[in-house]
C-alpha positions in Angstrom: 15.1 144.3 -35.0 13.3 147.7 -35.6 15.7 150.6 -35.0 14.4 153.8 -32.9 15.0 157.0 -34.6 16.6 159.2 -32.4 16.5 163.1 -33.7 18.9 165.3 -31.3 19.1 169.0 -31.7 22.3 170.9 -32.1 24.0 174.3 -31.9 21.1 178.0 -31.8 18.9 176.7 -35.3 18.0 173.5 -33.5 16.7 175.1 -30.5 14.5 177.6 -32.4 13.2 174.6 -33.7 12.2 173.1 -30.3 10.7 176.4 -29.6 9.2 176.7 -32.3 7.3 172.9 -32.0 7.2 173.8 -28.1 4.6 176.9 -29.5 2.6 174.7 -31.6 2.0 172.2 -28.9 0.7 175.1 -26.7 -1.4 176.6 -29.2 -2.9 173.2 -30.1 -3.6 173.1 -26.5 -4.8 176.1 -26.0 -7.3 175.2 -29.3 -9.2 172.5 -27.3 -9.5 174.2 -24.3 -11.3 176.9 -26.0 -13.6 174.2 -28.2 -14.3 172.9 -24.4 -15.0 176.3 -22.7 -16.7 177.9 -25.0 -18.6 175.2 -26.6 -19.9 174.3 -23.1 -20.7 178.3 -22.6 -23.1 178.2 -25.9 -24.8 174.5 -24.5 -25.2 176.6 -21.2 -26.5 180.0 -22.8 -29.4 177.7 -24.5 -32.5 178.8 -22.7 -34.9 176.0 -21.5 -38.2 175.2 -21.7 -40.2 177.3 -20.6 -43.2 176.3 -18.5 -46.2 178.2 -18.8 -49.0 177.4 -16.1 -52.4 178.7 -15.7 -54.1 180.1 -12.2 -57.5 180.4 -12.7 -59.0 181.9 -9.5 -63.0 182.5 -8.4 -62.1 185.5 -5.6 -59.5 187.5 -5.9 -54.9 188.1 -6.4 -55.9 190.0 -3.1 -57.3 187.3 -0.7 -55.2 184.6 -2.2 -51.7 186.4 -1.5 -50.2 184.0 1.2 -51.5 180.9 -1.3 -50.1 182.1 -4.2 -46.5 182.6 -3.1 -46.6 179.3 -1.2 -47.5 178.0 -4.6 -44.6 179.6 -6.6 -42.3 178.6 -3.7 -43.3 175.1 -4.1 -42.1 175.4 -7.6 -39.2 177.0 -6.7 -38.2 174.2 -4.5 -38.4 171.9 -7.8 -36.6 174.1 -9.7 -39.4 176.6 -11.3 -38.1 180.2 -11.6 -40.4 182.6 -12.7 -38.6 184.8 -15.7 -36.1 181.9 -16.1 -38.4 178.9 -16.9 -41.7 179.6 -15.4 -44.2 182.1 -16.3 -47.5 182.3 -14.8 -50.4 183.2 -16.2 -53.2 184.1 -13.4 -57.0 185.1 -14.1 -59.4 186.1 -11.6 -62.8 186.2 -11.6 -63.1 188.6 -8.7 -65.7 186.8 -6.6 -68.0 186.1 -10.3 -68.3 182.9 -10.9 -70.2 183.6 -14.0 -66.7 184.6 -15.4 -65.2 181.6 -14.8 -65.7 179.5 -17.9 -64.4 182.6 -20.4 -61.2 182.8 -18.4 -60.8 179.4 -18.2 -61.7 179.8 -22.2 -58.9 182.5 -22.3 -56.3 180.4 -20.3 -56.7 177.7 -23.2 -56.2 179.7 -25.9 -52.7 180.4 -24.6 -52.3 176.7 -24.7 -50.8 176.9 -21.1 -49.1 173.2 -20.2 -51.0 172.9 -16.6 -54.1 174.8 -15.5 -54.1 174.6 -11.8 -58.0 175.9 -10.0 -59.6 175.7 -6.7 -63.1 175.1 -5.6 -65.9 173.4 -7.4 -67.0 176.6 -9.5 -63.3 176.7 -11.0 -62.6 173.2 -11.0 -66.1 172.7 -13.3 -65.5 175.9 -15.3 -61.6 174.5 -16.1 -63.3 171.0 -17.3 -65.7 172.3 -19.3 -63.1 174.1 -21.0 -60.9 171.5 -22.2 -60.4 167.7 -21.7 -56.6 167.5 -23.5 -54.8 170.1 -21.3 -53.8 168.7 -17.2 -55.9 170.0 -14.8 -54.6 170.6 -11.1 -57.1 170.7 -8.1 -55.5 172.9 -5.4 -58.0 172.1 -3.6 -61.6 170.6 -3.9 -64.7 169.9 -2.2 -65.7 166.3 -3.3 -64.4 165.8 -6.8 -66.2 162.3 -7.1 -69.6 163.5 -6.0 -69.3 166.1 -8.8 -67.8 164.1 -11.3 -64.7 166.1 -11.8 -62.8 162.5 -11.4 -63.8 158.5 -11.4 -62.6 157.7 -8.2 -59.9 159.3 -5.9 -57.1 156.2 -6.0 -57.9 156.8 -10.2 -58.8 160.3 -11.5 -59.4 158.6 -15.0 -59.4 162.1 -17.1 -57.2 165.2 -17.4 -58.0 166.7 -13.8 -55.9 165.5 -10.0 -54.8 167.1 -7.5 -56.6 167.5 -3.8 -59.5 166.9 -1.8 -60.5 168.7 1.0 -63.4 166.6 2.7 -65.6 169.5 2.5 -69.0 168.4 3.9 -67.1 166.5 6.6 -65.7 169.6 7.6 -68.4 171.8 7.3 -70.4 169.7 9.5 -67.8 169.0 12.2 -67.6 172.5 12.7 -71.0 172.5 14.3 -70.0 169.6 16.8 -67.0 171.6 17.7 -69.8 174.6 18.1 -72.0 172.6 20.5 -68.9 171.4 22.7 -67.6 175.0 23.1 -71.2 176.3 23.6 -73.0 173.7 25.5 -76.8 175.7 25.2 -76.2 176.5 21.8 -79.7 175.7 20.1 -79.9 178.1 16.7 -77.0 178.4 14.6 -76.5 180.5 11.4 -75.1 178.9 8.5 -73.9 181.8 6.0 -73.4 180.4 2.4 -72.9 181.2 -0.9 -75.9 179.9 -3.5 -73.8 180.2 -6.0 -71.2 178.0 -5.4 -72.9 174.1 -5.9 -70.0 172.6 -3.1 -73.3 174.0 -1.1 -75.0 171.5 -2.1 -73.1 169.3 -0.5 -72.1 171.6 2.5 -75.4 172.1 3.5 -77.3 168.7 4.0 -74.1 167.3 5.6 -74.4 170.4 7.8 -78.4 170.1 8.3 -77.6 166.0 9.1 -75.0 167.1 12.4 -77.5 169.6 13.5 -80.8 167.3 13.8 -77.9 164.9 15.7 -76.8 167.6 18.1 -80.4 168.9 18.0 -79.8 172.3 17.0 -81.5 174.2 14.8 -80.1 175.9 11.5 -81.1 179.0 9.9 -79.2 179.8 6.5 -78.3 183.4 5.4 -77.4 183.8 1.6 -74.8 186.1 0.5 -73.9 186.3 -3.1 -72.1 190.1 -2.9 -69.7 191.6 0.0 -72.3 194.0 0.5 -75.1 191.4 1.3 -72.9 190.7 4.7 -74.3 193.2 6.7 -78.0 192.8 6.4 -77.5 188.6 7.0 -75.9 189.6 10.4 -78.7 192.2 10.9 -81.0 189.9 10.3 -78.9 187.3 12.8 -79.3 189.5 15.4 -83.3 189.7 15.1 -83.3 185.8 15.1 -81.2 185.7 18.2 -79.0 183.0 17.2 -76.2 181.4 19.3 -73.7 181.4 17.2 -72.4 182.0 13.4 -71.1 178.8 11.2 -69.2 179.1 7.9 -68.5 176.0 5.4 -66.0 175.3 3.5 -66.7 178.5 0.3 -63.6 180.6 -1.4 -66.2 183.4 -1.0 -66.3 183.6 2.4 -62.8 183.3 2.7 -62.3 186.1 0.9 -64.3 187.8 3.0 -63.2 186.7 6.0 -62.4 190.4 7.7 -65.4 191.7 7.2 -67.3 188.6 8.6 -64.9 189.0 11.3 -65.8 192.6 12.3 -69.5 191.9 11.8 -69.2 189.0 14.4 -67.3 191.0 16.9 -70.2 194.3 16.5 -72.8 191.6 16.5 -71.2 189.7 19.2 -71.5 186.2 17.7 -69.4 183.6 18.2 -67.7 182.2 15.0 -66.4 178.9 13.9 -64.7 178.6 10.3 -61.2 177.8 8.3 -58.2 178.1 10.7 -57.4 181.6 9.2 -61.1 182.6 10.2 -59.8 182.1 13.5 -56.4 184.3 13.4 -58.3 186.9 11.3 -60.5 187.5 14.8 -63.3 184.6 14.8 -63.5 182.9 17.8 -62.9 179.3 16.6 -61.0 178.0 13.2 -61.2 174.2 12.2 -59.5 173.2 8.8 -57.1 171.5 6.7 -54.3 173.8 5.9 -55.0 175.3 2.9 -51.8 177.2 2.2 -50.3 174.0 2.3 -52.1 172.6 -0.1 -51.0 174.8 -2.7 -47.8 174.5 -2.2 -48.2 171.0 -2.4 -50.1 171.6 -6.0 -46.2 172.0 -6.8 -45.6 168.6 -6.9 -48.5 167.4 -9.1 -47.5 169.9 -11.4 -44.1 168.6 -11.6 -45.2 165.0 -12.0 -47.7 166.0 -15.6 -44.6 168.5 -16.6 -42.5 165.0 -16.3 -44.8 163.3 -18.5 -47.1 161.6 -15.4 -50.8 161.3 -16.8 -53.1 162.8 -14.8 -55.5 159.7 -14.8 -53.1 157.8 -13.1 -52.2 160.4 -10.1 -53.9 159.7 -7.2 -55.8 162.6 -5.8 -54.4 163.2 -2.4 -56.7 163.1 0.9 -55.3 165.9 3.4 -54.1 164.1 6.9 -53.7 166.8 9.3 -56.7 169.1 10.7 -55.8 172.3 12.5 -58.0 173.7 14.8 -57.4 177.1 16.5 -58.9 178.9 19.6 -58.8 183.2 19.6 -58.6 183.2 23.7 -58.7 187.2 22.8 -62.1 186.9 20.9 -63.4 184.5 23.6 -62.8 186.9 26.4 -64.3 189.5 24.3 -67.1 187.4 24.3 -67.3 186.5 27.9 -67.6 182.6 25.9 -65.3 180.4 28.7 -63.5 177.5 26.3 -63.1 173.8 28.4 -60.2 173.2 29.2 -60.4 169.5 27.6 -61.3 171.7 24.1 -58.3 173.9 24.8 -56.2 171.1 25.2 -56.6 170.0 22.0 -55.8 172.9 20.1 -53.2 173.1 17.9 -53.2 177.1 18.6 -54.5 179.7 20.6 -54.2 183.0 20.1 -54.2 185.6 23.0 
């Protein structure tokens, strides 16, 4: 039978003993709490990656303001902080599309994990410029027509991201034009000749017309300055009313089209912030939307997702908005069945 050693403590040098064993056992303690705390403080203190993504924009920082923070906040949301782990590298080609392909050159060069673009003229200037890094459509015209990807359901290369139906918007704009204004016969298209998602704008637009037998007279404008002789020349031509497609340009422009429609007097139809800016009528997806949405694609390649095997997404949702205020200004009287349908009117 084993024997338990029993050790018992007598008289003042025993219990300095205990005390002094009691000490050790504390300190030893107090050793591994330390290792614990402060070895899980250094883990913490590592930084993390940090993600660098490139904007590479055809107008300008300041027409794309609302856009650009609902993109960072869409990162935010998954855990993207800029000056923590996310720095973003924005270049803007002020309106010049000609720039485009050296800052999507220069974007490159930093070696930038995502390049994220919008509209055909960036989207073809960002593809041109490399085929290895993720591309990001924010949004785009009609990526398949223009070979930017194989099919929507599979993008096959290094670019996803959004489609925006372009023609079919550009062209429903018109039939939204004739139900509004009944005797509307001439209609002025203004475009940009420089950006090729005209190319596709333009015939869907021309194909609506012939159905809704109105006539279509284009107005180029390549330069801000350009605006007010087109409307000028509107005027002369006694057109019914003023159409815009789907163009960054134009977007960027917007006020000024705005203010030249309401000296002009002639009824407008264009995005959905067309509308709110002062144009009578606004019919689009909701672009600012979509680039917070460009969040998640970028998420998806940062988690190792291929691009070729994203989907590129087909908006779902239209808005379509009715400036009451314009209208009276216009002495235009909206139907009530249009009105109905809106998803808002301004006053």
């Amino acid at each position: 039978m084993k024997k338990l050693l029993r050790i018992r403590f007598f008289g003042s040098q025993s219990d300095n003993l205990k005390s002094k064993i009691e000490n050790l056992k504390s300190a030893v303690v107090f050793g591994i709490v330390l290792t614990f705390a402060f070895g899980g403080a250094v883990a913490h203190a590592q930084p993390a990656k940090v993600v660098r993504i490139g904007f590479l924009g055809p107008t300008s920082a300041a027409s794309n303001v609302a856009r650009m923070e609902a993109l960072r906040a869409g990162l935010r949301d998954l855990g993207y902080l800029e000056g923590k782990n996310l720095v973003i590298e924005s270049r803007w080609a002020e309106g010049k599309f000609d720039r485009l392909p050296e800052l999507a050159a220069e974007l490159v060069r930093l070696n930038v994990d995502v390049i994220l673009t919008a509209g055909t003229p960036g989207i073809r200037a960002a593809k041109n410029a490399t085929t290895t890094i993720p591309v990001v459509m924010v949004t785009s015209g009609d990526p398949v027509a223009f070979g930017f990807v194989a099919s929507l359901a599979r993008p096959g290369g290094n670019i996803t991201g959004a489609s925006t139906f372009s023609p079919e918007l550009s062209a429903k704009r018109l039939d939204l034009l004739k139900e509004i204004l009944p005797r509307t016969q001439r209609v002025a298209v203004l475009f940009n000749p420089d950006n090729s998602i005209n190319d596709r704008n333009l015939p869907a637009m021309e194909q609506t017309a012939k159905l809704l037998k109105i006539g279509l007279q284009r107005f180029e404008v390549r330069e801000p300055d350009e605006f007010k002789n087109a409307f000028s020349k509107m005027t002369k031509q006694r057109v019914d009313a003023v159409a815009l497609p789907e163009d960054d340009f134009l977007n960027a422009n917007q006020k000024l089209i705005v203010e030249l429609a309401a000296k002009h007097r002639v009824p407008s139809i264009g995005r959905e912030v067309f509308a709110e800016a002062g144009g009578l009528v606004g019919y689009a997806v909701n672009i600012v939307d979509l680039y917070r949405r460009a969040a998640i694609f970028v998420d998806k390649i940062l988690k190792g997702a291929k691009p070729a095997d994203i989907p590129v997404e087909q908006p779902m949702k239209f808005e379509f908005f009715i400036n009451l205020k314009t209208a009276k200004q216009l002495a235009v009287t909206i139907p009530p069945n249009v009105l109905a349908r809106a998803d808002k009117v301004i006053k």
